[in-house]
C-alpha positions as a Markdown table, in Angstrom:
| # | Residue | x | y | z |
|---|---|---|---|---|
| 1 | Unk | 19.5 | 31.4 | 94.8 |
| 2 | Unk | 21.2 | 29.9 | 97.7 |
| 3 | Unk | 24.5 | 27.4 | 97.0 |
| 4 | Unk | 23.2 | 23.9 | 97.4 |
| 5 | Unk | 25.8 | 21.5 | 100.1 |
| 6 | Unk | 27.2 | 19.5 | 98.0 |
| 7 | Unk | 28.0 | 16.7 | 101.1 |
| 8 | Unk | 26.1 | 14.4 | 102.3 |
| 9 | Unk | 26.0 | 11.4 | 104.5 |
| 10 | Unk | 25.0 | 7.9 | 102.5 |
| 11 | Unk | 23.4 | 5.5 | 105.1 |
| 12 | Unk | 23.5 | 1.8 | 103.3 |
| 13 | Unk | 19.9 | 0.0 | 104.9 |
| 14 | Unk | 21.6 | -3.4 | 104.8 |
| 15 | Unk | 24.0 | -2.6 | 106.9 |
| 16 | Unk | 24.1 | 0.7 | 108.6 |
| 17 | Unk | 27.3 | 1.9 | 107.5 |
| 18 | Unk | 27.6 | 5.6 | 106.9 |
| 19 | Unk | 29.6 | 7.6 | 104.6 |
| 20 | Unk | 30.4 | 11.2 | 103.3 |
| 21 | Unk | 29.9 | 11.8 | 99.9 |
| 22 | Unk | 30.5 | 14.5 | 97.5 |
| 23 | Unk | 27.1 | 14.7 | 95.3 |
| 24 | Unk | 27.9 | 15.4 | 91.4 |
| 25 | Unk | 26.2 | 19.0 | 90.2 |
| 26 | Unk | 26.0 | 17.9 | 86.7 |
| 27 | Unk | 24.7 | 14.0 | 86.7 |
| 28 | Unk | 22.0 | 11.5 | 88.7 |
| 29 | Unk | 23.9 | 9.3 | 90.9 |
| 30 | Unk | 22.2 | 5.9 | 90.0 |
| 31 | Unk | 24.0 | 3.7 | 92.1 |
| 32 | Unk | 26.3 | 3.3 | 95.5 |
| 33 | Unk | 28.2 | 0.7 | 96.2 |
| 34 | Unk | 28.4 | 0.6 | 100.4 |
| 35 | Unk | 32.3 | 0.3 | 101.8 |
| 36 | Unk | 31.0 | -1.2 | 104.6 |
| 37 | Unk | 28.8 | -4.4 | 102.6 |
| 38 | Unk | 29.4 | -3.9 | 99.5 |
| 39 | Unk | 25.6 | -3.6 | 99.0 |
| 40 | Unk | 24.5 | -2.1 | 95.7 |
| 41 | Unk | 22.2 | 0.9 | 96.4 |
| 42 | Unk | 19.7 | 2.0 | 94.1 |
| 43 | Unk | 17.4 | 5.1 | 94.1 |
| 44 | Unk | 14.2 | 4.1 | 95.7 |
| 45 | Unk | 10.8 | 4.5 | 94.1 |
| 46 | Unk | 9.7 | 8.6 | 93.1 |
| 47 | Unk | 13.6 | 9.6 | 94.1 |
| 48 | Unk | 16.2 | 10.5 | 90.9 |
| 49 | Unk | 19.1 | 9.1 | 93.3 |
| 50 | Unk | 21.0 | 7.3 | 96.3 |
| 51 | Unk | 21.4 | 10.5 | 97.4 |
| 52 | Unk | 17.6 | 11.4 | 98.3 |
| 53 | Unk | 17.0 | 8.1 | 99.2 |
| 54 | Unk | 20.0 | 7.5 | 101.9 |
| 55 | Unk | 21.5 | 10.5 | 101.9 |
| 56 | Unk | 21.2 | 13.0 | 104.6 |
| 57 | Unk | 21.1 | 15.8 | 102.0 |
| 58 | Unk | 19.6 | 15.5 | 99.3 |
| 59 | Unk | 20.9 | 16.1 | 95.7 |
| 60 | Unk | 21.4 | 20.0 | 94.7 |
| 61 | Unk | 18.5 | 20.4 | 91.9 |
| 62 | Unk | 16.1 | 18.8 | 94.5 |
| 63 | Unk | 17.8 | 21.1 | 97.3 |
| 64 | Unk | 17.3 | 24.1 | 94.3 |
| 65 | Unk | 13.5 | 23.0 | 93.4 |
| 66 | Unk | 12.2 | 20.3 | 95.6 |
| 67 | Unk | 10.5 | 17.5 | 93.9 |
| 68 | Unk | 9.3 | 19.3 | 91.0 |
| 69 | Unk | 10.3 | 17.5 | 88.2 |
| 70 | Unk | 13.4 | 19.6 | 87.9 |
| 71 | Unk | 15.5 | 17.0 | 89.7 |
| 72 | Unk | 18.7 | 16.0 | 87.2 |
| 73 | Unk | 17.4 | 12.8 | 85.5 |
């Protein structure tokens, strides 16, 4: 098995303001606060987090399994 990246790159669709992010191995990331808005970002519909939905990774079970089911919700 490879070794998921565990960075990504949150982009906040309100205002376009990018950041690098360490992505938890052990927990969903349900929300993201954007340091450039201060926008509340929330997992779109069919992803388990801010990460697959703005991200430019997405989160390491999805990176491990794809969208499978085996994602970490």
């Amino acid at each position: 098995m490879n070794t998921p990246n565990l960075l990504s790159i949150l982009t906040c669709p309100e205002c376009g303001h990018q950041r690098e992010e360490s992505m938890p191995t052990d927990a969903c990331q349900w929300y993201y606060q954007c340091q450039g808005c201060g926008a509340l970002l929330r997992p779109k519909p069919g992803d388990c987090c801010v990460f697959c939905s703005y991200g430019t990774v997405p989160c390491p079970p999805v990176q491990a399994h794809g969208k499978t089911g085996h994602c970490c919700c």
